[in-house]
TIROKE-466757 format. One record per residue: residue in one letter; y, z, x of N, C-alpha, C in turn; residue number from 0. Coordinates in Angstrom, 1 decimal. Example, Ala and Ser with C-alpha at 12.3 -4.5 7.8 and 13.67 -1.06 7.14 Angstrom:
! TIROKE-466757
pt tordo: a, n_v: -5.7, n_w: 7.8, n_u: 13.2, ca_v: -4.5, ca_w: 7.8, ca_u: 12.3, c_v: -3.3, c_w: 7.8, c_u: 13.2, semar: 0
pt tordo: s, n_v: -2.2, n_w: 7.1, n_u: 12.8, ca_v: -1.1, ca_w: 7.1, ca_u: 13.7, c_v: 0.0, c_w: 7.9, c_u: 12.9, semar: 1
END
This chain:
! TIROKE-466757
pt tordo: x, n_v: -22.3, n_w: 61.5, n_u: 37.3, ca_v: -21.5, ca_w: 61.9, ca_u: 36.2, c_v: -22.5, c_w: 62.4, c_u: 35.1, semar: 0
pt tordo: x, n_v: -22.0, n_w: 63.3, n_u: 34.6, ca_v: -22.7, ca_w: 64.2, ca_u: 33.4, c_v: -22.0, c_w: 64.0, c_u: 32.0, semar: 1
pt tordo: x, n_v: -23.6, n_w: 63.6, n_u: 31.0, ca_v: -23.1, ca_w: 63.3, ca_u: 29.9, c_v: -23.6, c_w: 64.2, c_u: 29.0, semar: 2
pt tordo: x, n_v: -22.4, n_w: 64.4, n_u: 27.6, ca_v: -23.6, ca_w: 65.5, ca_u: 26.5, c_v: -23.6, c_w: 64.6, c_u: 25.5, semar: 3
pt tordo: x, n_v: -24.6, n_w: 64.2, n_u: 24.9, ca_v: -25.2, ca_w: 63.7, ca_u: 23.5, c_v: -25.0, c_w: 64.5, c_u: 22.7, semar: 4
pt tordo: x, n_v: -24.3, n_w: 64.4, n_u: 21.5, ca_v: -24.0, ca_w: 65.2, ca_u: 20.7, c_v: -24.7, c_w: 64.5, c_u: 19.2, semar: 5
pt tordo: x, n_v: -24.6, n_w: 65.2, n_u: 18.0, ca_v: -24.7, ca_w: 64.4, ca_u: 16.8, c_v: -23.4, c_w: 63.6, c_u: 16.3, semar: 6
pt tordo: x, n_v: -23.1, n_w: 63.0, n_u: 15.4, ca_v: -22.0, ca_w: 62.7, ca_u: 14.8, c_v: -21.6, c_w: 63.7, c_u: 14.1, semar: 7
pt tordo: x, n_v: -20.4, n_w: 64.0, n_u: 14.3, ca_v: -19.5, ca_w: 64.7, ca_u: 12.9, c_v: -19.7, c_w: 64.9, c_u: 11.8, semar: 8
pt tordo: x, n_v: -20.1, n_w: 63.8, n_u: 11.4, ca_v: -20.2, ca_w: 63.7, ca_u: 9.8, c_v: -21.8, c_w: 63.6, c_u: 9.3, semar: 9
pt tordo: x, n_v: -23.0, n_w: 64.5, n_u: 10.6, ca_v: -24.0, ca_w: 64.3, ca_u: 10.1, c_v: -24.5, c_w: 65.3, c_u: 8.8, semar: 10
pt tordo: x, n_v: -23.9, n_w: 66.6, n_u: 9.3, ca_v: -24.3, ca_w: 67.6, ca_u: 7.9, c_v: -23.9, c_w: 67.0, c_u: 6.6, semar: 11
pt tordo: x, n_v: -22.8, n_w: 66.4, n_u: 6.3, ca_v: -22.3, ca_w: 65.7, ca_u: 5.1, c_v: -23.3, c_w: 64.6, c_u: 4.6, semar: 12
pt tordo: x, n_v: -24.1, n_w: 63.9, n_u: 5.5, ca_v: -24.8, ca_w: 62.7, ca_u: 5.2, c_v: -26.8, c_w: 63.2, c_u: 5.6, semar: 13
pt tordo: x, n_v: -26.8, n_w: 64.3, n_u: 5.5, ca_v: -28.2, ca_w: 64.9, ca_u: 5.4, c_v: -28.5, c_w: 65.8, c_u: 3.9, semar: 14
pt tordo: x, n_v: -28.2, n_w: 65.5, n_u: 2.6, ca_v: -28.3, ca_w: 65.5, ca_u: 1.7, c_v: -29.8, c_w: 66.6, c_u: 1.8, semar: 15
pt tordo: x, n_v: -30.8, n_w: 65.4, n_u: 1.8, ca_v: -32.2, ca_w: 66.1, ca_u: 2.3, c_v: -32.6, c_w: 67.0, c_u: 3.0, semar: 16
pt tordo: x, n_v: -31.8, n_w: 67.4, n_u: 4.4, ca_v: -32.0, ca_w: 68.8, ca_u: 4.6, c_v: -31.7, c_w: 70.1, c_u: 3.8, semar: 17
pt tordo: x, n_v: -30.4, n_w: 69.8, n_u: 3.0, ca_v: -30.2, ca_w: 71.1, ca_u: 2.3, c_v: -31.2, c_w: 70.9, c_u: 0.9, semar: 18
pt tordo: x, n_v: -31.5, n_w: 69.8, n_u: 0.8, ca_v: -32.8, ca_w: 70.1, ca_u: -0.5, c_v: -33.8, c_w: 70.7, c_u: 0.1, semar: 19
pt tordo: x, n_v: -34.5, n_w: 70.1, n_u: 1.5, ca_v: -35.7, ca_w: 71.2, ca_u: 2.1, c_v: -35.4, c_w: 72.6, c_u: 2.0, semar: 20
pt tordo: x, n_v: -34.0, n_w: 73.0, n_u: 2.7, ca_v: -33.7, ca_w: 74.4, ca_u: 2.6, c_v: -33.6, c_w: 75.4, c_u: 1.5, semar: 21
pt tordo: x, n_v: -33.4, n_w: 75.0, n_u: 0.5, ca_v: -33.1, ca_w: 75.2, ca_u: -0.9, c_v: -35.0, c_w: 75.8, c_u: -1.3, semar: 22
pt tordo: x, n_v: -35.7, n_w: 74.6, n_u: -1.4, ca_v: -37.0, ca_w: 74.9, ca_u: -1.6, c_v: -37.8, c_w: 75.6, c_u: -0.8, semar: 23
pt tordo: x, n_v: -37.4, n_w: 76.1, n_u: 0.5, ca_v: -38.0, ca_w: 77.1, ca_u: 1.2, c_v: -37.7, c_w: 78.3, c_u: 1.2, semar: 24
pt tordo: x, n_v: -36.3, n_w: 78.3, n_u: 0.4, ca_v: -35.7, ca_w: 79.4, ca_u: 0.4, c_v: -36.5, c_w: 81.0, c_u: 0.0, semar: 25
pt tordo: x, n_v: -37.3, n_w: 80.4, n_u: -1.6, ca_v: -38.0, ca_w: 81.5, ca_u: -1.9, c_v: -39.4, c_w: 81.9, c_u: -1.0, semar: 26
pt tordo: x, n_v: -39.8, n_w: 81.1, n_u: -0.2, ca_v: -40.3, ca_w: 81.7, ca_u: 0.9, c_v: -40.7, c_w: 81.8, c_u: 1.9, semar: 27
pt tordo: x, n_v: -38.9, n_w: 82.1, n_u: 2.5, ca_v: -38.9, ca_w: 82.6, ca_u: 3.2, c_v: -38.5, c_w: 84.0, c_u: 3.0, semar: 28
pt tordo: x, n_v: -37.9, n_w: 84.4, n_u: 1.4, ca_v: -37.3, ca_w: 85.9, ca_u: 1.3, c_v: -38.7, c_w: 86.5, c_u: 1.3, semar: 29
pt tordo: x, n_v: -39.7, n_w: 85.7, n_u: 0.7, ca_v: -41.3, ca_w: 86.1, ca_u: 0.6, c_v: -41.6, c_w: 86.4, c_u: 2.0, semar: 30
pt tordo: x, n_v: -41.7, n_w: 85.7, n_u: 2.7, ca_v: -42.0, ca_w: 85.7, ca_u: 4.1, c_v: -41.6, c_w: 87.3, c_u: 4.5, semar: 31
pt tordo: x, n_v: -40.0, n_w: 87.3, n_u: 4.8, ca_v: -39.1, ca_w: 88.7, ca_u: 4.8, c_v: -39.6, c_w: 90.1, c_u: 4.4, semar: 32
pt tordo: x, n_v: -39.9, n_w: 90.0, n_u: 2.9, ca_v: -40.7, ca_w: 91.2, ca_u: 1.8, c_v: -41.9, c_w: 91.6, c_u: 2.7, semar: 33
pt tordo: x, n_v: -42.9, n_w: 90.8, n_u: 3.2, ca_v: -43.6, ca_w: 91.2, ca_u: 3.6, c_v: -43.7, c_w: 91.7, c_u: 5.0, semar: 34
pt tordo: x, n_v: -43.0, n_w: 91.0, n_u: 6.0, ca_v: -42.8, ca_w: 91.9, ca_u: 7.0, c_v: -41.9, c_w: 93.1, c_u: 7.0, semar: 35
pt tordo: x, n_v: -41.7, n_w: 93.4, n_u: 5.8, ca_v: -40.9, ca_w: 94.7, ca_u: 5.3, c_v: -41.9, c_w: 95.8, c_u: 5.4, semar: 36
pt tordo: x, n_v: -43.1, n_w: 95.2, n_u: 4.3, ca_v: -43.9, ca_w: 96.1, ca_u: 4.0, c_v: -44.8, c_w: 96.4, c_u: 5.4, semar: 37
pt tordo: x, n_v: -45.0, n_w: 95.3, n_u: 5.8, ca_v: -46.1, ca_w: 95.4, ca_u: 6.7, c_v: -45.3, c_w: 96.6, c_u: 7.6, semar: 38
pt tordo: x, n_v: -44.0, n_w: 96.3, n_u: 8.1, ca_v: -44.1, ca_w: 97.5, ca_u: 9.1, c_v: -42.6, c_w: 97.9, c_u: 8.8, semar: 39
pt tordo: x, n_v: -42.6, n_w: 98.7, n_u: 8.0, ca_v: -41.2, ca_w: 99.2, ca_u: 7.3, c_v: -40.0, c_w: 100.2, c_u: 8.4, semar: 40
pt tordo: x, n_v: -40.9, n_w: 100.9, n_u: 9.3, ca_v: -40.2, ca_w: 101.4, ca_u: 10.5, c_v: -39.4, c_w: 100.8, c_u: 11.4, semar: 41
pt tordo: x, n_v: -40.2, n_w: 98.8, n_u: 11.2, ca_v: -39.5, ca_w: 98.6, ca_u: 12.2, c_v: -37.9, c_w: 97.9, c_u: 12.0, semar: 42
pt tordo: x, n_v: -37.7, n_w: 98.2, n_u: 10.6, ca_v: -36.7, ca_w: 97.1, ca_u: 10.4, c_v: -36.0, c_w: 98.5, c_u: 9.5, semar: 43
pt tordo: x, n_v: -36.0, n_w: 99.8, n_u: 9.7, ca_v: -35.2, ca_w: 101.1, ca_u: 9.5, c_v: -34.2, c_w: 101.2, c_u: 10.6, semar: 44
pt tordo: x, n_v: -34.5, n_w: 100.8, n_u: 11.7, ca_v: -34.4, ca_w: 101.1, ca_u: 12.6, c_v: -32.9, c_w: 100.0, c_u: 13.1, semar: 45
pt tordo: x, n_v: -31.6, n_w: 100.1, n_u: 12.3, ca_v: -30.7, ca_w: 99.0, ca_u: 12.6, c_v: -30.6, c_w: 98.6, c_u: 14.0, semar: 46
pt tordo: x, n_v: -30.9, n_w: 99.7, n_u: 15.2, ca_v: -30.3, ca_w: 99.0, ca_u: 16.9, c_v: -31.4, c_w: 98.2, c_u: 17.0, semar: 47
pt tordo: x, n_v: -32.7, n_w: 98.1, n_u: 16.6, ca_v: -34.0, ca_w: 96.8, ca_u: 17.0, c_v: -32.9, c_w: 95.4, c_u: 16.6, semar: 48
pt tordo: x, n_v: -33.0, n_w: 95.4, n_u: 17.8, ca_v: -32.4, ca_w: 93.5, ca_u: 17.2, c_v: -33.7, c_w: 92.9, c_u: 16.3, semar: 49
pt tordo: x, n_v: -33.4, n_w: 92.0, n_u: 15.2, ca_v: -34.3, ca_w: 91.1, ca_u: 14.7, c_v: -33.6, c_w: 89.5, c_u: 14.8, semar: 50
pt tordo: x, n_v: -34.4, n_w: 89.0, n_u: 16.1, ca_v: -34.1, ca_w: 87.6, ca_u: 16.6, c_v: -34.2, c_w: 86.5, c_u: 15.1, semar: 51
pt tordo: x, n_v: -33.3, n_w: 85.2, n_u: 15.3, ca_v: -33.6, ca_w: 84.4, ca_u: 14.5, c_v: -33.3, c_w: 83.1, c_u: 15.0, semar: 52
pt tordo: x, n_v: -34.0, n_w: 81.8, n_u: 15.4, ca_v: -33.4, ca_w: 80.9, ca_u: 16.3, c_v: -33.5, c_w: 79.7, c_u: 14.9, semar: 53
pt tordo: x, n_v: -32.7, n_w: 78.7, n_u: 15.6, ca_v: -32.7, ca_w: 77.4, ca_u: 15.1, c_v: -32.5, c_w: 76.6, c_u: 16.0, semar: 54
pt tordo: x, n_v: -33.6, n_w: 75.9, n_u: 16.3, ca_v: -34.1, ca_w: 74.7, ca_u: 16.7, c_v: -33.3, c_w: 73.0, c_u: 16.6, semar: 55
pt tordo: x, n_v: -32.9, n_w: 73.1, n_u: 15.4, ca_v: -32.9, ca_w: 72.0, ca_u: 15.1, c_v: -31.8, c_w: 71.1, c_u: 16.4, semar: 56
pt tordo: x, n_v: -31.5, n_w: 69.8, n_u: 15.8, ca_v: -30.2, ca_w: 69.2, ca_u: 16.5, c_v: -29.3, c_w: 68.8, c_u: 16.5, semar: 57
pt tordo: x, n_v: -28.6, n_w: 69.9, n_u: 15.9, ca_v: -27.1, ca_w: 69.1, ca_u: 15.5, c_v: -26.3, c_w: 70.6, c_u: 15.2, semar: 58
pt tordo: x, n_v: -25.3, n_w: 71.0, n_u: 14.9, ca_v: -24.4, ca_w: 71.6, ca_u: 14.9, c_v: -24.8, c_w: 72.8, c_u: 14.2, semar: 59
pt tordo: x, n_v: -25.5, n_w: 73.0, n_u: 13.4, ca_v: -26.2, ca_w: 74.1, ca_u: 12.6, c_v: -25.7, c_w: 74.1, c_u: 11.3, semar: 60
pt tordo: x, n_v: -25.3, n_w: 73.2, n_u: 10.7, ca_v: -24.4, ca_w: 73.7, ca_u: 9.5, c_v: -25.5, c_w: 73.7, c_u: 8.4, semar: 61
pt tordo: x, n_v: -26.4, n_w: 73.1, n_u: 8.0, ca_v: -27.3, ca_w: 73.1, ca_u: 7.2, c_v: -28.3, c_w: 74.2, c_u: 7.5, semar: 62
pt tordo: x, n_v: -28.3, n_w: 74.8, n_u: 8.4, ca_v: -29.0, ca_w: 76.2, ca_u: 8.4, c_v: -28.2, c_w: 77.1, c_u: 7.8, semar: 63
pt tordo: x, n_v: -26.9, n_w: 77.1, n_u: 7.8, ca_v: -25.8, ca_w: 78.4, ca_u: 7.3, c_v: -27.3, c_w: 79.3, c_u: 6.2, semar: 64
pt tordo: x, n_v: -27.4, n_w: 78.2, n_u: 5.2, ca_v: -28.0, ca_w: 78.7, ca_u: 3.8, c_v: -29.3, c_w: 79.5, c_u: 4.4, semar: 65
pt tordo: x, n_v: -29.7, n_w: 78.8, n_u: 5.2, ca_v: -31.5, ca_w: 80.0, ca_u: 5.7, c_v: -30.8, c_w: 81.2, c_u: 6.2, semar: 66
pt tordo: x, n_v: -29.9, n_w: 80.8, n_u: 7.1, ca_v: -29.4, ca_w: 82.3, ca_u: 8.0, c_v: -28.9, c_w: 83.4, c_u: 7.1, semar: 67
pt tordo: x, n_v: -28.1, n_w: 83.0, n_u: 6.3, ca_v: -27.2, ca_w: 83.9, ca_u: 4.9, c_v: -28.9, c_w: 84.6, c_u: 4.6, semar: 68
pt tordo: x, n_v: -29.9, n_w: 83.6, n_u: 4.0, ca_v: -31.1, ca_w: 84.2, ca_u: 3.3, c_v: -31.5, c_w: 85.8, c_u: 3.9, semar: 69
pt tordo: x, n_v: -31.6, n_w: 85.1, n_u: 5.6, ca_v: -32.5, ca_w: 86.1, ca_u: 6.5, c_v: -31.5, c_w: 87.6, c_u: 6.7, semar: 70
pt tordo: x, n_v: -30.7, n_w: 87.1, n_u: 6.6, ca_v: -29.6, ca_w: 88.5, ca_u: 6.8, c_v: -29.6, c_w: 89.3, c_u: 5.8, semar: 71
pt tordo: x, n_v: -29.3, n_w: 88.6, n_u: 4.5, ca_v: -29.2, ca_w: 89.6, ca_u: 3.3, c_v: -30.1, c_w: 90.2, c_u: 3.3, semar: 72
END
């Protein structure tokens, strides 16, 4: 028999602390962004180049929404 381990439900509501991490990395990572802009401005003209973005973490992803929103805009 096959089992999936999941998080609980109600873990994004009770990680408080991750959306403070996120918050404070926020400015940079738009920093981060700006400069791979500059560094190679062709490659990100270019709308069909996919630009990959993963999340790692473990749980349902809802506390990344705010980084993902960052990276897109």
């Amino acid at each position: 028999m096959q089992s999936i381990i999941t998080m609980s439900p109600d873990y994004a509501q009770n990680c408080p602390l991750s959306v403070e991490l996120n918050k404070m990395t926020i400015m940079e990572i738009k920093e981060c962004i700006r400069q791979m802009c500059l560094e190679s401005p062709e490659r990100f003209k270019d709308i069909t180049k996919p630009f990959n973005v993963s999340d790692l973490g473990c749980s349902s992803g809802h506390n990344s929404i705010m980084v993902y929103k960052t990276i897109i805009e």
